[in-house]
N, C-alpha and C positions, 0 to 999 in steps of 0.2 A: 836127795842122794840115796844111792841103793848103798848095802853092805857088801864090806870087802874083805877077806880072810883074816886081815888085820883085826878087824872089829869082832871077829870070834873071838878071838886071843883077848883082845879087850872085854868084851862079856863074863869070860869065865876069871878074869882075873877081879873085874868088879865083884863078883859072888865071893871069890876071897875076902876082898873088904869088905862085904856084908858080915860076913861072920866077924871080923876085926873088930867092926864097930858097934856089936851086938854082945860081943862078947859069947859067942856063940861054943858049947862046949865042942869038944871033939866029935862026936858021934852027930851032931848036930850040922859039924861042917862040912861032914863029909859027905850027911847029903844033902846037900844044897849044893856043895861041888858037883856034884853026883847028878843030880836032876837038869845043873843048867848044861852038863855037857851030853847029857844023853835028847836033850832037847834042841841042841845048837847042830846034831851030828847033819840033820837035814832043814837045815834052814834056810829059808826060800830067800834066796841074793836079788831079787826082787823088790823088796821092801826095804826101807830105810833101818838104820842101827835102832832106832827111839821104839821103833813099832816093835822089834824082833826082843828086845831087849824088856817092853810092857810086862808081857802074861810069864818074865821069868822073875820078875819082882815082883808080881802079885802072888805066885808059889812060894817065893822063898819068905814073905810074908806067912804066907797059911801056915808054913811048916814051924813058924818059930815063933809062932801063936800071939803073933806085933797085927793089931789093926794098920799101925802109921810104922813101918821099917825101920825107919831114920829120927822119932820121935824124940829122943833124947839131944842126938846130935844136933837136929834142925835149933831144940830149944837153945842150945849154945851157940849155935852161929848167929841168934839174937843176940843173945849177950852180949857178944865179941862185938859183931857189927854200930850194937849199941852204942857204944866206948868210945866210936869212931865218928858219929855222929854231930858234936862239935865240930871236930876237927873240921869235916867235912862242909856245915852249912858257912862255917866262919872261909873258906877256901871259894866257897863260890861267891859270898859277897864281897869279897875282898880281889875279887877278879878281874882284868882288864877286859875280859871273855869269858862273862859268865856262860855264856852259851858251850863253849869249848870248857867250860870248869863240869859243868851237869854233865856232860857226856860223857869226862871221865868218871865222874862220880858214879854214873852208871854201869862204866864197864870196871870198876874198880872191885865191884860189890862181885864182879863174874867170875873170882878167883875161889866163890865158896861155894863147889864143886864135890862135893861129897860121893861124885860117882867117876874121878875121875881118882881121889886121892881122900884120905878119911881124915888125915889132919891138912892145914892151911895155915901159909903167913900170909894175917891180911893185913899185918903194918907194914911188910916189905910188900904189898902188893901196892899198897897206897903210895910208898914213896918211891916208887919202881916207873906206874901207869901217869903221875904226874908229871915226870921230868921225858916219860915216852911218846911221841908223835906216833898215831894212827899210820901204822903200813898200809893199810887202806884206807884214803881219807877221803871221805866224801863228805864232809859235814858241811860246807859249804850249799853244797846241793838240797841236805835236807834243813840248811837254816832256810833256805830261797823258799822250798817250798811248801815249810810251816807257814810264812808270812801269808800264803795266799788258803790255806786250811781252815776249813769250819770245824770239824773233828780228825780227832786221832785216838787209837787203838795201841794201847801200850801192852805187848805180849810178853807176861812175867815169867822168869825161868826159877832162881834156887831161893831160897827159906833164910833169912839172913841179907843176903842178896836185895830183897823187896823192901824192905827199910829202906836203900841209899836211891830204889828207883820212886820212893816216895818223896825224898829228895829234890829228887832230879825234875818229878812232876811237881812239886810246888815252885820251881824257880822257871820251868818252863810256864806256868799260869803268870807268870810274873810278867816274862815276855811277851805271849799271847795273851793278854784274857779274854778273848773272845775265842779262843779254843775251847771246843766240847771235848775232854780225856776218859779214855775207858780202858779200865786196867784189865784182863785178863790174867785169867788162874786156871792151872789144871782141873779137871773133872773129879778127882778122887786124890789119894796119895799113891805117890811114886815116887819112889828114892828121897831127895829131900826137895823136893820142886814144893814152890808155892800155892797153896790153896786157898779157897774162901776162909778155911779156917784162921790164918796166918795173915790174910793179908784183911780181916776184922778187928782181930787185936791189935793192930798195928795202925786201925782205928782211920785205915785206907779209903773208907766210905766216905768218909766227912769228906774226903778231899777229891776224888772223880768216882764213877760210876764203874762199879765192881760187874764185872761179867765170867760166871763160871762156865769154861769151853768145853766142858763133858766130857774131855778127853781124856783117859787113861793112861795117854804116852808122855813122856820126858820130852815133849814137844809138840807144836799144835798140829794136826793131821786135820786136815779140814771136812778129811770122810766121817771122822767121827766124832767131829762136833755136834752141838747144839743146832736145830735150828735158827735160836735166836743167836750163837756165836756165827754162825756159818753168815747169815745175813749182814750183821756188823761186817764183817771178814769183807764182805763184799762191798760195802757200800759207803765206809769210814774215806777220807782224802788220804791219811798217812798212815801207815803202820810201822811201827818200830817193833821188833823182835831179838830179844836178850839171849844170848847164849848159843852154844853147840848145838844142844836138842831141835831149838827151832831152826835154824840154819838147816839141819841135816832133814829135819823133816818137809820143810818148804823150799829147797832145792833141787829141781828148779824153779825157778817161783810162776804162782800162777795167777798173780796180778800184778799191775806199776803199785808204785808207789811204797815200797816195802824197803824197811830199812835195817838193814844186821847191824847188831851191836853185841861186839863179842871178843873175849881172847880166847886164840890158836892155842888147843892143847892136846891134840891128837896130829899124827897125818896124816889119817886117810881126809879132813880138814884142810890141814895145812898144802897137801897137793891142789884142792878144791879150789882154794882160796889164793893160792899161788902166793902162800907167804908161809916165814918162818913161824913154828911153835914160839908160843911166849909172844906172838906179833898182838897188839891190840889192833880190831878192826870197826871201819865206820863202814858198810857199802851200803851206798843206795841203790836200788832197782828202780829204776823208774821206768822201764819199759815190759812190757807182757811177755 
């Protein structure tokens, strides 16, 4: 997806919530207000929101002297997510569709969104995405064509979030176990997206094969991958891809077999996707 004037407006109001969740003093907001608007005045409509939106969190970092931006926050959306964890593994054994129990669980976790909104209810996102059928369902498609999969490539999105897609990957090993799983993480930090850092402690190795995508964007950009991401990218049977970021960044997509898992919280999105904000979506891609 390229950027649409919309997603200015979106930009510069995220930098306000930088400073919200930073606690950032006044002189401090003003310019980070100040640098992401005099940076977005020409910004090339060309490129996706993830990419445009990169190197102005990497500045508003430098200037407020945070290696990790969202470091604090990120630690509390563990927390939170923690809490729910129970709840969660007891709902998908207790499932007549486990398979449709994991998927929500996955997109449940995509409501801690720190770049959309600085605080989150994730008990009403739990008991909201449960009793809500997929506006876009295709799970059907992608249970058919795990059965016939040697590997899959799981493309991790928010901090918090990677807990319940840990989840989600221990109960699909349950189904499959002849599936090879490979979790993907950001390159670096941005915003509060999951990295090797986050998705270590969470002691994600034990459980599939961790692959950092060298990417600096809020979504995976295949230009600036790893070589070794880039190759996986290409040659895995399934891909599932978590959240806005990667949707907006691999849209439109440049191989089959790619699967969004995501809830609509914007509308240059939700026109995309030809569904309502707040819609939870499954879509398969399965063709080039």
């Amino acid at each position: 997806m390229t950027i649409e004037n919309e997603c200015i407006a979106c930009i510069i109001g995220q930098s306000k919530r930088v400073s919200e969740a930073i606690g950032a003093s006044d002189a401090l907001s003003l310019a980070l207000l100040s640098h992401v608007e005099t940076s977005l005045e020409n910004a090339d409509f060309s490129l996706s929101p993830p990419v445009i939106a990169a190197p102005l969190y990497e500045e508003m970092a430098r200037k407020a002297g945070k290696i990790d931006l969202y470091d604090e926050q990120k630690a509390h959306a563990v927390v939170q997510a923690n809490l729910y964890m129970p709840f969660l593994r007891d709902t998908i054994e207790k499932s007549n569709d486990p398979f449709m129990a994991l998927l929500k669980t996955a997109v449940v976790g995509n409501v801690i969104d720190l770049a959309a909104e600085v605080t989150f209810d994730l008990h009403g996102a739990i008991t909201s995405v449960f009793d809500t059928p997929f506006s876009h369902d295709d799970t059907l498609a992608l249970k058919e064509q795990l059965k016939e999969a040697k590997s899959l490539l799981y493309i991790g999105d928010n901090t918090g979030e990677h807990l319940f897609d840990a989840l989600a990957i221990t109960h699909l090993k349950l189904l499959y176990p002849e599936l090879e799983i490979f979790y993907m993480v950001r390159g670096n930090f941005i915003i509060n997206d999951v990295t090797m850092k986050e998705a270590k402690e969470a002691h994600m190795n034990q459980l599939c094969t961790l692959i950092d995508s060298g990417v600096n964007t809020p979504g995976f950009v295949y230009e600036r991958a790893t070589v070794e991401a880039q190759n996986l990218f290409n040659t895995v049977d399934v891909i599932i891809a978590k959240g806005m970021g990667n949707y907006e960044c691999m849209t439109p997509t440049v191989r089959a077999n790619i699967c969004f898992l995501l809830k609509v919280k914007c509308s240059v999105v939700s026109r995309s996707l030809g569904h309502e904000i707040g819609s939870i979506i499954c879509k398969f891609e399965n063709a080039k």
